[in-house]
C-alpha positions in Angstrom: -25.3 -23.6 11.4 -26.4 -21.2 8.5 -24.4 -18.5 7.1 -27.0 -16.5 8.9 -27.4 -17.8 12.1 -23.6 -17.5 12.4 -23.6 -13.9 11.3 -26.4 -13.2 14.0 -24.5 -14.8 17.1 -20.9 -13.4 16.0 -22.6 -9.8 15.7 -23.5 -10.4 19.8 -20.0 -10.6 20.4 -18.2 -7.6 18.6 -17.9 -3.9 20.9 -18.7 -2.0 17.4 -21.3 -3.5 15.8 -21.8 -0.9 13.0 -18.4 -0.5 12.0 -17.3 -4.6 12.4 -19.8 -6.3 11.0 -18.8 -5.9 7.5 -15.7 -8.1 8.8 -17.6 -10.9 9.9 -19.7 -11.2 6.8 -16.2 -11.0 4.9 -15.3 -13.7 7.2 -18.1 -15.7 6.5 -18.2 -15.6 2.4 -14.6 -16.7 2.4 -15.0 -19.7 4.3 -18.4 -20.4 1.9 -16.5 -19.3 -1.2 -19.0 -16.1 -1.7 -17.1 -13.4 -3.7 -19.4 -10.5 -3.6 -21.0 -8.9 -0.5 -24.4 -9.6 -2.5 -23.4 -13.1 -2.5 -24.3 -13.8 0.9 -27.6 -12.7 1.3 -28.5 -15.0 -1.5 -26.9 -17.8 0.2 -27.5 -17.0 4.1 -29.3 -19.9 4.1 -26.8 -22.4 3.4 -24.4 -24.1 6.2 -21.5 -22.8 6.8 -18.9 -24.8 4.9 -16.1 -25.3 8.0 -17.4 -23.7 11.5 -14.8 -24.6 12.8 -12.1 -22.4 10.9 -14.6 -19.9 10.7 -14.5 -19.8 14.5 -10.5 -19.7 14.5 -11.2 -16.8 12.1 -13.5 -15.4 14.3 -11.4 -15.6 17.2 -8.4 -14.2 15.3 -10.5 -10.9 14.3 -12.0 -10.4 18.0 -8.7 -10.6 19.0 -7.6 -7.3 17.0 -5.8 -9.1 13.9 -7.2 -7.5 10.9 -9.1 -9.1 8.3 -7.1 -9.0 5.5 -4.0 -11.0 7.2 -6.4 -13.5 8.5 -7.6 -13.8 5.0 -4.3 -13.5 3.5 -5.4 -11.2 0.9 -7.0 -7.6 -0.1 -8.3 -5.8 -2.9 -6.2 -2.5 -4.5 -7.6 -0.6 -7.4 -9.7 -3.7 -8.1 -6.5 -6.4 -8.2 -6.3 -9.2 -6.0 -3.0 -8.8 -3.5 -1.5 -11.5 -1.0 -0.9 -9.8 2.5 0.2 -10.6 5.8 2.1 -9.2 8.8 5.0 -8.8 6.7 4.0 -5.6 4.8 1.2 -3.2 5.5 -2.2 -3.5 4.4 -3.1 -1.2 1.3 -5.4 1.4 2.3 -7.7 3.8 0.6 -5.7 7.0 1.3 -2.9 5.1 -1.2 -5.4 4.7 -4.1 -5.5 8.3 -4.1 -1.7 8.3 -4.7 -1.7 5.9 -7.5 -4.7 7.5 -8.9 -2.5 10.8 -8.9 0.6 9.3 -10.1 -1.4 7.6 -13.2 -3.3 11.0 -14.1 0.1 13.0 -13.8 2.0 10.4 -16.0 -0.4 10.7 -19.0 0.1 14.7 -18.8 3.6 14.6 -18.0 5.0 12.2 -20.7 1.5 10.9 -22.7 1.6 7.2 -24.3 4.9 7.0 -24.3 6.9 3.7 -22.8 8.1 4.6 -19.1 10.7 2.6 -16.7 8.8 2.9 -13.4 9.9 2.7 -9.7 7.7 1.7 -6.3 10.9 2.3 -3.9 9.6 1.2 -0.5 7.8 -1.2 -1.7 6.5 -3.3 0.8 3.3 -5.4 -0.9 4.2 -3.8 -4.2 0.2 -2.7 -4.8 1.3 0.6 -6.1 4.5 -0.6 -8.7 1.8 -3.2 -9.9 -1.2 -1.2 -10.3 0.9 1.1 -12.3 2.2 -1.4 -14.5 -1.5 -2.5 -15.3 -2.6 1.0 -16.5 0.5 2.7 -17.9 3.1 1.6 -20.6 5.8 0.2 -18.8 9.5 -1.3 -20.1 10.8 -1.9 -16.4 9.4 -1.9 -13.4 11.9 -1.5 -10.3 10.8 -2.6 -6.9 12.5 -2.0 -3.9 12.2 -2.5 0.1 14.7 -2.6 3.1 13.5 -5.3 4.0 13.8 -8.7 2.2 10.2 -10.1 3.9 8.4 -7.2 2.2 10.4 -8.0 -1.5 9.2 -11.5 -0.8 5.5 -10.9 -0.7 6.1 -7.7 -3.6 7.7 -11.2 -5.9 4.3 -13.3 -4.6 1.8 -10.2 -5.7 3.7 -10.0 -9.1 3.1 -13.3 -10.0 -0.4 -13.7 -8.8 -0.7 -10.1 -11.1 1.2 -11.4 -13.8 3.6 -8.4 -13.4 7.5 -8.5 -14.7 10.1 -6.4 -11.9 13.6 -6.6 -11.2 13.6 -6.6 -7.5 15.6 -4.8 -4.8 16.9 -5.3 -1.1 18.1 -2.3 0.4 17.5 1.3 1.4 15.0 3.4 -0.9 17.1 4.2 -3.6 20.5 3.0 -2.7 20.2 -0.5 -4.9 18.5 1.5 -7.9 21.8 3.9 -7.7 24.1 0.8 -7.8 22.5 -0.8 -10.7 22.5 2.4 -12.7 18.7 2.0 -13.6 16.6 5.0 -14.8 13.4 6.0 -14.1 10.7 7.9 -15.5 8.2 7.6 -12.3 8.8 7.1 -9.5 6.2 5.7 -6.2 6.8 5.8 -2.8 5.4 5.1 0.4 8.4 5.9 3.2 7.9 5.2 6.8 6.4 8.9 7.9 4.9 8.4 11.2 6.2 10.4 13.8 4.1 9.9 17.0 3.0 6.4 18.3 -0.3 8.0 19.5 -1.3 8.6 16.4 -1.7 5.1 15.2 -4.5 2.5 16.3 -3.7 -0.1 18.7 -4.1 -2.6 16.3 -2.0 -1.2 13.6 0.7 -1.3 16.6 0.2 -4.8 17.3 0.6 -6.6 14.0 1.4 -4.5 11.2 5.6 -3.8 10.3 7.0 -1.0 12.7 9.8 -0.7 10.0 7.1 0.2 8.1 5.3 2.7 9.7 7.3 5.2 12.1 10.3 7.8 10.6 12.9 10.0 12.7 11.8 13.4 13.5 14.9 14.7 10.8 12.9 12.3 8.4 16.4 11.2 7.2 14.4 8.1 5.3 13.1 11.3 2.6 16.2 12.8 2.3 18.0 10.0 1.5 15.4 9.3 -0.9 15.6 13.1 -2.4 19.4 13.4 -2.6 19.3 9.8 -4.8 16.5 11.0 -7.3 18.6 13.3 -9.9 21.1 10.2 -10.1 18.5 7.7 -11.0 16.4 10.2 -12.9 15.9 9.7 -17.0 15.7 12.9 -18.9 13.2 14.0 -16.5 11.3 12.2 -13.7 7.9 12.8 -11.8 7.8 11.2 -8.3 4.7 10.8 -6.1 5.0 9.9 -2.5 2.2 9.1 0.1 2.9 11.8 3.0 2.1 11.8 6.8 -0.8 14.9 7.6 2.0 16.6 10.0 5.1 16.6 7.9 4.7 19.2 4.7 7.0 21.7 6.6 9.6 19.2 6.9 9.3 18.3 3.6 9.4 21.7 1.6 12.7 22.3 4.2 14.3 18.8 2.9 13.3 19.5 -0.7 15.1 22.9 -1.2 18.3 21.5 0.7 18.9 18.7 -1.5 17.1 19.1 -4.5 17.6 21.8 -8.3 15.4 21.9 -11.1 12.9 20.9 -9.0 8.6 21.6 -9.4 6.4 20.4 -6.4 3.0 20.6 -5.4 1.0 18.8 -2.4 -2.1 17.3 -2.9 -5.5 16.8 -0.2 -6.5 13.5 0.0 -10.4 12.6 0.5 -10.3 13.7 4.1 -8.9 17.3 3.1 -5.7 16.4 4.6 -2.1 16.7 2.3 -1.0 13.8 2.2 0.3 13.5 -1.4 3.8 15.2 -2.4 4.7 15.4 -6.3 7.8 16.1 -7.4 9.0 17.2 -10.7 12.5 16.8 -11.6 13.9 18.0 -14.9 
């Protein structure tokens, strides 16, 4: 069977046409070895390579699982990233906050050599991506859960990133090992209703991951840690839920002094970037 032919009877079988069928010509270019789009329409013509795991694929995808675990991989600010069930998959909304954190960091302290933190971790896409564009000495990682360091360790390598690597809560291990940072990523669980998250995300991405406590203890942990792993002064950008800014300004001026902060719309006008200035 074609590349074609199979795209045609697998586009029968999907409830959203429009919006899926991207997935199934993703599908199909990985199991031919395509790596653009473009690529296939060149090369519709061709067999596909193993029908059989495309089917498994196929069936995998039908079934809800998103592409990029099936695939076991994803694109983030145009690097390569292993994923699967352990971590979340990168999404646009966090480009924004990487895009933010890099413009921020050349206006805040210019070419000069930073230490840099992704605390929540999880895939590490933000940490890395940073190191890539900036001027970076060290580069702390750092997840509650061990899985998520594992795959952070596995995205590193494949990036040819160096980190010293954490297991624990948000800031707690960077306290411990008296490291200092100049900027500081994060992207803490902030999900506060299981409605507003798609059935799939609910079925096989990390719970750990997604959903915070109505206090939103996981950010005030985080803020009450910052001035003791801060460097002369550190900027701090953190990936927000739409629904919690209140929250947020309430937590801020309870734990933290010397303190500038701003909240940023993402492309869908919502605020779901906080940055935080600490001197």
């Amino acid at each position: 069977m074609t590349l074609e032919e199979a795209y045609k009877q697998s586009i029968k079988q999907l409830k959203n046409p429009e919006v899926d069928e991207i997935s199934v010509r993703i599908l199909l270019c990985h199991n031919n070895g395509i790596k653009s789009m473009s690529g296939f329409y060149i090369h519709k013509h061709e067999n596909v390579r193993d029908f059989e795991g495309f089917s498994r694929d196929f069936s995998r995808f039908l079934a809800g699982e998103p592409v990029q675990y099936i695939l076991g991989e994803t694109e983030f600010m145009g690097h390569d990233f292993y994923v699967d069930n352990r971590v979340l998959i990168p999404r646009q909304e966090t480009e924004e906050v990487v895009a933010q954190a890099y413009i921020r960091a050349l206006q805040v302290f210019g070419d000069k050599v930073l230490n840099v933190a992704d605390i929540c971790c999880g895939s590490g896409v933000m940490g890395i991506s940073l190191a890539k564009k900036l001027k970076v000495r060290y580069l702390f990682m750092s997840d509650i859960s061990g899985d998520a360091v594992e795959v952070a360790k596995k995205n590193c390598v494949r990036n040819d990133v160096i980190a010293n690597f954490f297991v624990g809560n948000a800031c707690d291990e960077l306290v411990k090992a008296g490291a200092k940072v100049d900027l500081l990523v994060a992207n803490p669980p902030y999900i506060l209703k299981k409605e507003d998250v798609d059935e799939s995300v609910l079925k096989y991405e990390p719970h750990l991951a997604l959903f915070a406590d109505e206090n939103l203890k996981v950010y005030e942990d985080i803020f009450k840690k910052l001035p003791l792993i801060k460097n002369k002064e550190m900027l701090c950008v953190f990936e927000i839920g739409y629904d919690i800014k209140d929250k947020l300004i309430e937590l801020i001026h309870k734990t933290l002094k010397n303190v500038q902060y701003v909240f940023r719309k993402d492309i869908n006008g919502k605020e779901r970037i906080l940055i935080l200035r600490i001197r």
